[in-house]
C-alpha positions as CSV (number, residue, x, y, z in Angstrom):
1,X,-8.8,-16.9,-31.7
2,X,-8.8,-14.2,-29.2
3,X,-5.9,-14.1,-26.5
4,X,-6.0,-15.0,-23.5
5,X,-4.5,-14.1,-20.2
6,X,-1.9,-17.1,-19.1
7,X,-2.4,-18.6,-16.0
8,X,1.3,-19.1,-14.8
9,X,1.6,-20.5,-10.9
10,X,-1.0,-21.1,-8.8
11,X,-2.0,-20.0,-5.2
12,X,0.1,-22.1,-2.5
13,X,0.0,-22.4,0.9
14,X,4.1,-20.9,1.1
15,X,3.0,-18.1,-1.1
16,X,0.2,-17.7,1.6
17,X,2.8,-18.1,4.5
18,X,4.9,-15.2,2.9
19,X,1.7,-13.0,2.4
20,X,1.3,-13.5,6.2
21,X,4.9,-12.6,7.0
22,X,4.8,-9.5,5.1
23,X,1.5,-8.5,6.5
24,X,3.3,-8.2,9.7
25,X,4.8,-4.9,7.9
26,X,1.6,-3.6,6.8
27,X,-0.1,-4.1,10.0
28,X,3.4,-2.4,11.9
29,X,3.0,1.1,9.6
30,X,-0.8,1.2,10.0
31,X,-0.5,0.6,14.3
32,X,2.3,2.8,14.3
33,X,0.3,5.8,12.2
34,X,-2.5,5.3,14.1
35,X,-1.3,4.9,17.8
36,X,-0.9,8.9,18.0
37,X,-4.1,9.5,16.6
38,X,-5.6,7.2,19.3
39,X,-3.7,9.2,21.9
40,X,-5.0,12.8,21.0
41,X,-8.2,11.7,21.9
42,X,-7.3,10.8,25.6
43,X,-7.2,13.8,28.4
44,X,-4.0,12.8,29.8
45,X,-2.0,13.3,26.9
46,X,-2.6,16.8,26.7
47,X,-2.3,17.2,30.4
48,X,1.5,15.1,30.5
49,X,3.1,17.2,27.3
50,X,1.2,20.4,28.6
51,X,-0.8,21.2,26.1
52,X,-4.3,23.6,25.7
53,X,-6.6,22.1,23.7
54,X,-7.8,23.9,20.9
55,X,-5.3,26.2,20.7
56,X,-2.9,26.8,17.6
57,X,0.0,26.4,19.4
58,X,-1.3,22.6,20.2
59,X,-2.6,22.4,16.3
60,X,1.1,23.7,15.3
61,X,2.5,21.0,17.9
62,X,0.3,18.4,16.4
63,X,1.3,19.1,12.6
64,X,4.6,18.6,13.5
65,X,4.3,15.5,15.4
66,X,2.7,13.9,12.5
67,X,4.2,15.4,10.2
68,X,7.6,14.2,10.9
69,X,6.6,11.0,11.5
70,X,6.0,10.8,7.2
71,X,9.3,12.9,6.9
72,X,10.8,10.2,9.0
73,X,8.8,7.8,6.3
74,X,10.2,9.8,3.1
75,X,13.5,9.2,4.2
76,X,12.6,5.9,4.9
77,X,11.4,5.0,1.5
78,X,14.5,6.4,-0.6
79,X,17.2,4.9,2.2
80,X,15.4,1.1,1.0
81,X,16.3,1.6,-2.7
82,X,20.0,1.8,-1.8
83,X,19.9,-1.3,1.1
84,X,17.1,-3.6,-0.4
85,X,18.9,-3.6,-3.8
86,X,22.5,-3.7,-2.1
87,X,21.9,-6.1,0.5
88,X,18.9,-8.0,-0.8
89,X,14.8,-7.4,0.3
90,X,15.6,-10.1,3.2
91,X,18.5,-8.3,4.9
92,X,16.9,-4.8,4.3
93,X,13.4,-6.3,6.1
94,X,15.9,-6.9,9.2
95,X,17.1,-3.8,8.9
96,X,13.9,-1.6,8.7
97,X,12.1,-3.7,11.4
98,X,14.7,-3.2,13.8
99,X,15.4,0.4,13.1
100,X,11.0,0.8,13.6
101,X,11.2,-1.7,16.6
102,X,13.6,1.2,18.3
103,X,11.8,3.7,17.2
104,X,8.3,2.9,18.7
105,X,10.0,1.4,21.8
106,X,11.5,5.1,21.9
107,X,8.1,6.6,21.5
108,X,6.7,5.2,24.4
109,X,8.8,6.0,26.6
110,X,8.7,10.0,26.1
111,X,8.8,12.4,28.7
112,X,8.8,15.1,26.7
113,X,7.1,17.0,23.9
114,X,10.5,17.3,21.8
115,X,11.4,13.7,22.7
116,X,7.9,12.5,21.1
117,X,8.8,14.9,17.9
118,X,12.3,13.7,17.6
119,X,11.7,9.8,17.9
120,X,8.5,9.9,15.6
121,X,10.8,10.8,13.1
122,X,13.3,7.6,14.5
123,X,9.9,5.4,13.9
124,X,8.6,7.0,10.7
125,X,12.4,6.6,8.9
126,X,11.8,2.6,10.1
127,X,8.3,1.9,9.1
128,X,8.8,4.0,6.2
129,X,11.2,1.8,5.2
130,X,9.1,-1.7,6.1
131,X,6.3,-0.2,4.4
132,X,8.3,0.2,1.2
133,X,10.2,-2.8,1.2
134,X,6.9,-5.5,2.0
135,X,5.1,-4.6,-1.1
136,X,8.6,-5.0,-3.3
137,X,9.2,-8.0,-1.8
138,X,5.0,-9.2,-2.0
139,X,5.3,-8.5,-5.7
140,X,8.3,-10.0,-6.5
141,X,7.1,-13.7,-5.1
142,X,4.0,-13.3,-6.2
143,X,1.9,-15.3,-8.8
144,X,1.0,-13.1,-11.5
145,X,-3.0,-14.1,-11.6
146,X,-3.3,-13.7,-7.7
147,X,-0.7,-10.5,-7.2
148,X,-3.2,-8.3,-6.5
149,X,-4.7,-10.9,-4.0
150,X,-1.7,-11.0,-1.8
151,X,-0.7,-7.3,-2.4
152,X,-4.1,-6.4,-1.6
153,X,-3.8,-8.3,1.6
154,X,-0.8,-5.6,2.5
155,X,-3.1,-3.4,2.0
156,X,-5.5,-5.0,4.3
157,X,-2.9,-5.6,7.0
158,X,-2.6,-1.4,7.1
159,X,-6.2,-1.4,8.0
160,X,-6.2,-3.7,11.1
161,X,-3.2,-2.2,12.6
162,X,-5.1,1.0,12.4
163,X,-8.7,-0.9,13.8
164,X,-6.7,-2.7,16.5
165,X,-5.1,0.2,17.8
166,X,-8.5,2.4,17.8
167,X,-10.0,-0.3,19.5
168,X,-7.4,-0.7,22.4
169,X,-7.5,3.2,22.7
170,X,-11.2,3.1,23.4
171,X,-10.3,0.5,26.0
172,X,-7.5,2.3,27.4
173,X,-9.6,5.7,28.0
174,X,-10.9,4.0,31.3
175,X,-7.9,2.8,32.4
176,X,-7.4,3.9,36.1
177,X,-3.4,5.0,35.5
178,X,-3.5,7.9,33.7
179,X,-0.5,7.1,31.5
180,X,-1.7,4.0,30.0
181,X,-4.6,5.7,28.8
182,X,-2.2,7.3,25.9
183,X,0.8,5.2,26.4
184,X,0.0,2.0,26.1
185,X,-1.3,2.2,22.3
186,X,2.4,3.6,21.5
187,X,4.1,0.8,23.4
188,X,1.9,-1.8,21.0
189,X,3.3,-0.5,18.2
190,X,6.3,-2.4,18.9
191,X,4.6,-5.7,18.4
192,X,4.4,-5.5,14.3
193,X,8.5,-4.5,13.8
194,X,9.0,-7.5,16.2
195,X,7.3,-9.9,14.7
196,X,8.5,-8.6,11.1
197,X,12.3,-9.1,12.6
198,X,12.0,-12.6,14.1
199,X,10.5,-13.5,10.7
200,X,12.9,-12.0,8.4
201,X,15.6,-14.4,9.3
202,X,13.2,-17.3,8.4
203,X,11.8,-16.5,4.8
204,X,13.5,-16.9,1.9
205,X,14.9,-14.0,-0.6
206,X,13.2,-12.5,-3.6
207,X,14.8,-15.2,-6.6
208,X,14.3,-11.7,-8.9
209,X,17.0,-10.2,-6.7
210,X,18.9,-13.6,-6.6
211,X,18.1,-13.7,-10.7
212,X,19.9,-10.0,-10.4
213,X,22.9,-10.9,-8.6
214,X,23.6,-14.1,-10.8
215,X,22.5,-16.1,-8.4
216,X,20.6,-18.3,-11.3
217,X,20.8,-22.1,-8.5
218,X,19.6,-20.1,-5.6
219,X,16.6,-18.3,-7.4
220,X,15.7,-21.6,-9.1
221,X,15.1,-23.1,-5.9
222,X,13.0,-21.1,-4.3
223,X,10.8,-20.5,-7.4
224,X,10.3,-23.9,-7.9
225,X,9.2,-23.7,-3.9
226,X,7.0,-21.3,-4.3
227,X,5.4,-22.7,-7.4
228,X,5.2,-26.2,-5.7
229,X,4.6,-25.8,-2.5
230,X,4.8,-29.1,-0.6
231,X,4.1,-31.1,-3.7
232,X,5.7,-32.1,-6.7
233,X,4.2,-32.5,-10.4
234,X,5.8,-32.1,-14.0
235,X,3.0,-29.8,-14.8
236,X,4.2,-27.3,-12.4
237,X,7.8,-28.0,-12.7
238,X,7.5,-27.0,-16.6
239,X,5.2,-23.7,-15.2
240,X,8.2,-23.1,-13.3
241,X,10.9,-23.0,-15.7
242,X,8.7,-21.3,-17.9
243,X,8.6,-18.4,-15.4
244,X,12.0,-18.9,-14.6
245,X,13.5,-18.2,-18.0
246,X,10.9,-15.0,-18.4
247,X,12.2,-13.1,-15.4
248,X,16.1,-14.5,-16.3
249,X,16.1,-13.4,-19.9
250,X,14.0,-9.9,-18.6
251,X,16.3,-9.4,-16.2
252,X,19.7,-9.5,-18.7
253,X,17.7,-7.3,-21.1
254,X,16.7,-4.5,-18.3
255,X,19.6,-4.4,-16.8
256,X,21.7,-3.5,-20.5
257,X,19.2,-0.4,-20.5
258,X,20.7,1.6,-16.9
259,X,19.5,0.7,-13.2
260,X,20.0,4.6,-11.9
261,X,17.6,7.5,-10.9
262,X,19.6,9.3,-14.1
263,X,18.5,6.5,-16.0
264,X,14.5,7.1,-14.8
265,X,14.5,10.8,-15.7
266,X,16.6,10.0,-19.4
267,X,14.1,7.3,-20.5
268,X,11.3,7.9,-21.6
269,X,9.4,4.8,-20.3
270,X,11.3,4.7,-16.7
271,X,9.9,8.6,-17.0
272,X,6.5,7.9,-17.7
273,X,6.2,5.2,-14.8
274,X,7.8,7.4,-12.7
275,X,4.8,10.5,-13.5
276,X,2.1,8.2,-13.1
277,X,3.5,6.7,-9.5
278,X,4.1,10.8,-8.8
279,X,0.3,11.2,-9.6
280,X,-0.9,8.2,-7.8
281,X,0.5,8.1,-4.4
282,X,-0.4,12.2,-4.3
283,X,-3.6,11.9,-5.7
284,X,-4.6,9.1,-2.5
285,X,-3.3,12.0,-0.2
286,X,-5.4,14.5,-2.3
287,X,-8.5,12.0,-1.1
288,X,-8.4,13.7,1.5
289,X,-7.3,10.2,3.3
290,X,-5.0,11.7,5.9
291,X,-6.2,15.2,6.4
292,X,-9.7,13.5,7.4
293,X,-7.5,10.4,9.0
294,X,-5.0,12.3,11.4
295,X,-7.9,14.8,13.1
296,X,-10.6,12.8,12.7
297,X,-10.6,13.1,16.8
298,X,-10.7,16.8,16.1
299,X,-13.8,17.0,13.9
300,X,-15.7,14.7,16.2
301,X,-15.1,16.8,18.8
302,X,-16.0,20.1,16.5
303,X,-19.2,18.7,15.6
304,X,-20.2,18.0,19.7
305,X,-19.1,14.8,20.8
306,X,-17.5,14.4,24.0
307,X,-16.1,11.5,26.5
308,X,-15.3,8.3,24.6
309,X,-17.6,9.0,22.1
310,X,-15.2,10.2,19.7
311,X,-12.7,7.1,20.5
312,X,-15.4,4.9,20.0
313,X,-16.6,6.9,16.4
314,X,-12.4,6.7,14.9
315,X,-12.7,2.9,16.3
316,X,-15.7,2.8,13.6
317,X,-14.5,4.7,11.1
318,X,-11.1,2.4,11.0
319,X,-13.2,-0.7,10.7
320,X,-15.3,0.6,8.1
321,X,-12.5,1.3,6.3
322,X,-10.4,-2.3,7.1
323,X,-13.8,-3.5,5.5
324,X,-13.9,-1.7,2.3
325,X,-10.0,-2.7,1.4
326,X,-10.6,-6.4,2.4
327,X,-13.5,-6.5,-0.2
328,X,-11.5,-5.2,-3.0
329,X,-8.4,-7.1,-2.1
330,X,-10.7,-9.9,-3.2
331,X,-11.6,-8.3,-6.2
332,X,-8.7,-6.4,-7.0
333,X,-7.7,-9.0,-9.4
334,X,-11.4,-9.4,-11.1
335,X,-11.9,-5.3,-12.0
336,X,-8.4,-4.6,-12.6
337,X,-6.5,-2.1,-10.8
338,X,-7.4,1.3,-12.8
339,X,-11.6,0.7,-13.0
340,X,-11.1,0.8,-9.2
341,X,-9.6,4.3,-9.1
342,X,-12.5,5.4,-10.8
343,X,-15.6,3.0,-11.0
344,X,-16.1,-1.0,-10.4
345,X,-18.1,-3.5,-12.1
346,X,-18.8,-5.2,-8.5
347,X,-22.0,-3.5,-8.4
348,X,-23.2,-2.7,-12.2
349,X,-24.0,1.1,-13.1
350,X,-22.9,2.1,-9.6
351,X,-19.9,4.7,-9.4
352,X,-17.6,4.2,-6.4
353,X,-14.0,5.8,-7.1
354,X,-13.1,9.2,-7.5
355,X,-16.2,11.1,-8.6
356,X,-18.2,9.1,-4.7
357,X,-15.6,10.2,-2.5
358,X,-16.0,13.7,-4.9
359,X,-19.3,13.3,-3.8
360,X,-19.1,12.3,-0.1
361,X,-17.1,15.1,0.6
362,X,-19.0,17.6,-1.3
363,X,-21.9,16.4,1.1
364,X,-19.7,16.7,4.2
365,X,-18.9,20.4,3.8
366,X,-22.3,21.2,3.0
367,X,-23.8,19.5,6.1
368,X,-20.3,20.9,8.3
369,X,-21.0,24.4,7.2
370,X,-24.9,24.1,8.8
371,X,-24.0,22.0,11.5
372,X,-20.9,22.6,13.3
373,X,-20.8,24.1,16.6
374,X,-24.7,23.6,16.9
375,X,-26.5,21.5,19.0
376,X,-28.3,19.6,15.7
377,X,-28.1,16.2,16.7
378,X,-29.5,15.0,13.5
379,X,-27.3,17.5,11.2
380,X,-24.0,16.0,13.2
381,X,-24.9,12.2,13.5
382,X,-25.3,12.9,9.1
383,X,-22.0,14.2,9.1
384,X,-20.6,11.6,10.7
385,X,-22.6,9.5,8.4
386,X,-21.0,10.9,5.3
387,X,-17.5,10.5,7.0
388,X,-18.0,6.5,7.1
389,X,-19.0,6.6,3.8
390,X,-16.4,8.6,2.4
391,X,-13.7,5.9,4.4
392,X,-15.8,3.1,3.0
393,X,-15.1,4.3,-0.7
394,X,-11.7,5.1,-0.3
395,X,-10.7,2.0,0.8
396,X,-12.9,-0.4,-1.4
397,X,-11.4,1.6,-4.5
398,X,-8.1,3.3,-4.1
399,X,-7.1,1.5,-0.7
400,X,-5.3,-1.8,-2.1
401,X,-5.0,-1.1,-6.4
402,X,-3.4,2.2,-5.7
403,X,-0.3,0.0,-3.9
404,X,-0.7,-2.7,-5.9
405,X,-0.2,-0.6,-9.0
406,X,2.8,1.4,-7.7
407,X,4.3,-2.1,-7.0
408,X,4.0,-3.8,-10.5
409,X,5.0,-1.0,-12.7
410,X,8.9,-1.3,-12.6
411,X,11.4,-3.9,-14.2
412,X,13.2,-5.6,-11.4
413,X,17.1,-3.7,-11.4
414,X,14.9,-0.4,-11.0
415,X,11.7,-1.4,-8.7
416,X,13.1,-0.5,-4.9
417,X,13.9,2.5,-7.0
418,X,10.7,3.1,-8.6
419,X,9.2,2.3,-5.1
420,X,11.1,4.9,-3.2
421,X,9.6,7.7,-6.2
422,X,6.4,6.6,-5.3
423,X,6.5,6.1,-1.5
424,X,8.7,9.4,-0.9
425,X,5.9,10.9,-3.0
426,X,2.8,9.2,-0.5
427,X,5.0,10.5,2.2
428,X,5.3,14.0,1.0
429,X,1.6,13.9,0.6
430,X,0.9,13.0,3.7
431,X,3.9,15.7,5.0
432,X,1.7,18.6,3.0
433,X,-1.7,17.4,4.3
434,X,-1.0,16.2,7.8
435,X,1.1,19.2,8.6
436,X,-1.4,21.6,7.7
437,X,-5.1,20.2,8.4
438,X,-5.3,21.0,12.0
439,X,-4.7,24.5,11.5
440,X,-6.5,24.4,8.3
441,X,-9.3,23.3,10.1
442,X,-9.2,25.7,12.9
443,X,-9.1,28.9,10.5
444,X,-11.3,27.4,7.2
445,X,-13.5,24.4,8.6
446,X,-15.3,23.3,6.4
447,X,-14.0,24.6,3.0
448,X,-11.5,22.1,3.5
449,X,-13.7,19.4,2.8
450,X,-14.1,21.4,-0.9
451,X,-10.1,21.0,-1.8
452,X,-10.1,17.7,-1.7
453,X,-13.5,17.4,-3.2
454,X,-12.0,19.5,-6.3
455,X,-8.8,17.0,-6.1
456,X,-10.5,13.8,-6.0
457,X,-12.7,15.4,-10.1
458,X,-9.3,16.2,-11.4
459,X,-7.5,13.5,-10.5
460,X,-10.9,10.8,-12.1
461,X,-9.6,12.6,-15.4
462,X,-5.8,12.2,-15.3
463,X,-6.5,8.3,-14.0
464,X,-8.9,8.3,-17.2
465,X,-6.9,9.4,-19.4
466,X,-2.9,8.2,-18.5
467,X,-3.0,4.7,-16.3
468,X,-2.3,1.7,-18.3
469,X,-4.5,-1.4,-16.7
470,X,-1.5,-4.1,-15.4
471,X,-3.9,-7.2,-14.2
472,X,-3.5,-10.4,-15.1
473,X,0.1,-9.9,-16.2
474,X,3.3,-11.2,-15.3
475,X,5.6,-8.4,-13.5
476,X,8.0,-8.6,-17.0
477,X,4.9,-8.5,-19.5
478,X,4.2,-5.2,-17.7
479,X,6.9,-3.6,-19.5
480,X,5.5,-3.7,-22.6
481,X,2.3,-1.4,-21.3
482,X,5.2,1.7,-21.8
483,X,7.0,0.7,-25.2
484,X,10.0,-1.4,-23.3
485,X,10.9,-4.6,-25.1
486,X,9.5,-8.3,-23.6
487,X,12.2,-10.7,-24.3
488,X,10.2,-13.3,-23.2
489,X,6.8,-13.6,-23.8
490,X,4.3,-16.2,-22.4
491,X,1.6,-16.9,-25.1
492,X,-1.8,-18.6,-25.2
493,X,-2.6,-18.5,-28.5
494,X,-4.7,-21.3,-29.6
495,X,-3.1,-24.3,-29.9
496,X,-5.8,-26.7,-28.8
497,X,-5.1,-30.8,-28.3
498,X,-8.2,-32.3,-27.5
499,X,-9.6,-29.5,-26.3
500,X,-6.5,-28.4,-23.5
501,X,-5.0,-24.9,-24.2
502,X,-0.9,-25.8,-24.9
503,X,0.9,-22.4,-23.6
504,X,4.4,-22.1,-25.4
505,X,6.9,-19.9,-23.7
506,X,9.6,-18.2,-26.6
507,X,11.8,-15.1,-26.9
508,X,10.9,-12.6,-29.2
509,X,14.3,-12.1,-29.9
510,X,17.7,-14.3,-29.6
511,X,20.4,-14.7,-27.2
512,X,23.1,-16.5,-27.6
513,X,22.2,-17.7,-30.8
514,X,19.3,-19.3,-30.0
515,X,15.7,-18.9,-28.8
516,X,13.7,-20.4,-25.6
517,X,11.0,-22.7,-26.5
518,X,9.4,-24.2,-23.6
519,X,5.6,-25.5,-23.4
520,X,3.1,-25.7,-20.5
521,X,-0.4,-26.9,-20.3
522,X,-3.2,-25.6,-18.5
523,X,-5.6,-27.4,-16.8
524,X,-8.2,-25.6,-18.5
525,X,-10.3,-26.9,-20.7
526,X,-11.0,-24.5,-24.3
527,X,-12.5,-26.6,-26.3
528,X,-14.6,-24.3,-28.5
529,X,-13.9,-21.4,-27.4
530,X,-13.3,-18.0,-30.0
């Protein structure tokens, strides 16, 4: 009899709650990106900060607005590791919302050019950190057979921020009061780190960190919350303890091999994680993602469109995208996290990862190269065409799985850790392609497009070749994907009464003397079944 993948906890309304909460984060990080992109696009910015458009001084200006903004995230990511496993995911939460609550506050009030660079750095270190610390936290709570439901949500969060902000920025380009045309998306930003900090103080903490600390009666509880919900039954409160003695026994065992950065680079599994989160969160930058993202005002404008038209084109190209990650947050969990990097089964023989946004780009530098600084209405509405579609692919593949596969990877004692490889990684990425786009755009045009088109083929082969597939499994089964010991394995391996599947829960190796036996059934019926 063939095995099956064990259904352990189902999808509650709390677990739904929490999802919510930690969207708050999501949808802070992609506002807050996405607020200065809105505000290039309005006259008045240039005019208050005295700035020529179209110049390199303004493109060099521009770089480094953004591109502190993700240094500011870097050092966001790695500060987490230390206060999210010190303090807990809850109190680091407070933290990180506060620290981007002042920073965006900050950022709305500049008067300045330097001011704007010095306290996007303030807001990137806080959002950077939220943006971390939500997905640890999502995972971590998170049933195993809907993880990439609610992590995929996270990812969805990132795109509304971004949509609502493009939207209001349309709006806000015929305000009458020239400042609120660019300052009033920066003051919104201020809304998602609020809401995440009011929250915080209500939600309860991770029970793998509690599980960690030895706080076994505090984690119990709030598993057994979030496996019941509101409701009580036997059936769950067996699923439950099932779960509760995996992640106890897992925790013990990973925390006997080393929970430092030493400890990542020494073994040879930590090391191999740690490569393939690398590869991931650089290859997403390599999409092209936010070299096309930041300037997207720019191009518009390079390829003719004036007035609110190109306002109105990044408000599109934002909800196109929000679309494509909402459809494969419901999917995620169907396909599996690496077929979506590089092809789906959602829509049989049709390819939609890597090589189509290879594709879609190729066809955007081709069509730039003709049509760029011409007056080809036709040649410049299909560039913008093959813009949407790119943003369309990148999101309905690599959009959530690539953060819900950076999040599952890691044993519990080393996850904030493994997540602050991966995120200082994304925010590197984004450092080396925001920084440099909108001068690489002014001096090469459109062989830029052709980089990340090369990029997006090699990186279809290194995803082929070295990602283990992670869905369907419990956070501790995952370990076993890189040679790391399970201690306790949940099993559904054919023991049939009356035609229910009976799932026994045992240790594949002894502590203490003795071994974990516990049994749950699914209300499943397998009657049959090879």
């Amino acid at each position: 009899m063939a095995s099956a993948a064990v259904k352990i906890g189902k999808l509650t309304f709390y677990n739904i709650l929490l999802a919510i909460f930690a969207c708050s984060g999501g949808f802070a990080y992609g506002f807050a990106y996405q607020a200065l992109t809105a505000s290039i696009g309005q006259p008045q910015f240039y005019i208050y900060l005295g700035l020529e458009r179209g110049t390199t001084y303004t493109a060099n200006i521009l770089g480094a607005i953004n591109g502190l903004f993700f240094a500011g995230g870097a050092f966001g990511s790695v500060s987490q590791s230390w206060v999210g496993d010190k303090l807990g995911r809850r109190k680091a939460l407070i933290i990180a919302s506060a620290l981007a609550l002042i920073g965006s506050s900050l950022v709305a009030g500049t008067v300045h050019v330097v001011m704007l660079i010095v306290f996007r750095l303030v807001q990137g270190w806080g959002t950077g950190m939220i943006v971390t610390l939500a997905p640890i936290y999502l995972a971590e709570i998170s049933p195993p057979q809907h993880r990439g439901l609610l992590l995929g949500s996270f990812a969805t969060s990132l795109g509304i921020g971004m949509n609502v902000v493009g939207w209001i920025s349309l709006g806000t380009y015929y305000a009458q009061n020239p400042s609120v045309q660019w300052r009033l998306p920066l003051a919104l930003a201020c809304i998602g780190p609020l809401v995440m900090f009011v929250g915080s103080f209500f939600i309860p903490e991770s029970p793998r960190w509690l599980l960690w600390q030895g706080k076994s009666d505090q984690a119990w509880s709030i598993l057994q919350k979030l496996h019941e919900g509101p409701t009580y039954s036997e059936q769950v409160e067996q699923t439950a303890h099932a779960e509760f003695i995996q992640i106890q026994r897992q925790i013990d065992y990973d925390k006997t091999m080393g929970v430092t950065y030493w400890q990542i680079v020494k073994q040879p599994s930590y090391r191999k994680r740690a490569l393939i989160v690398i590869v991931a969160m650089f290859a997403y930058q390599s999409t092209g993602a936010f070299g096309i993202g930041n300037y997207k005002i720019l191009i518009y404008e390079n390829l003719g469109f004036r007035g609110s038209m190109p306002l109105l084109l990044n408000a599109l190209y934002t909800f196109i995208g929000t679309c494509g990650v909402m459809l494969a947050s419901i999917y995620v969990d169907k396909t599996g996290r690496k077929i979506l990097f590089q092809l789906t089964d959602m829509a049989p023989d049709t390819v939609v990862g890597l090589p189509a946004m290879a594709a879609a780009l190729l066809a955007e530098a081709l069509l730039s190269r003709r049509y760029v600084a011409t007056d080809d209405k036709a040649g410049n509405a299909a560039c913008i065409v093959f813009l949407f579609l790119f943003v369309f692919t990148l999101d309905l593949t690599l959009g959530p799985s690539i953060f819900i596969y950076v999040s599952e990877l890691w044993p519990t004692p080393l996850r904030a850790k493994g997540l602050a490889i991966a995120w200082f990684t994304y925010f590197l990425g984004a450092i080396t392609y925001t920084s440099s786009s909108a001068l690489a755009f002014e001096k090469i045009g459109w062989r830029m497009y052709m980089v990340w088109f090369t990029c997006n083929i090699v990186n279809f082969f290194i995803v082929w070749f070295y990602f283990p597939e992670t869905t369907n499994k419990t956070l501790e089964e995952i370990s076993e994907l890189f040679g790391d010991k399970v201690v306790v394995r949940i099993t559904a391996d054919g023991k049939n009464l009356e035609g229910d599947k009976i799932i026994e829960i045992k240790t594949t190796g002894e502590k203490d003397g003795r071994d974990d036996h516990v049994q749950v059934e699914v209300i499943e019926n397998t009657k049959g079944r090879d």
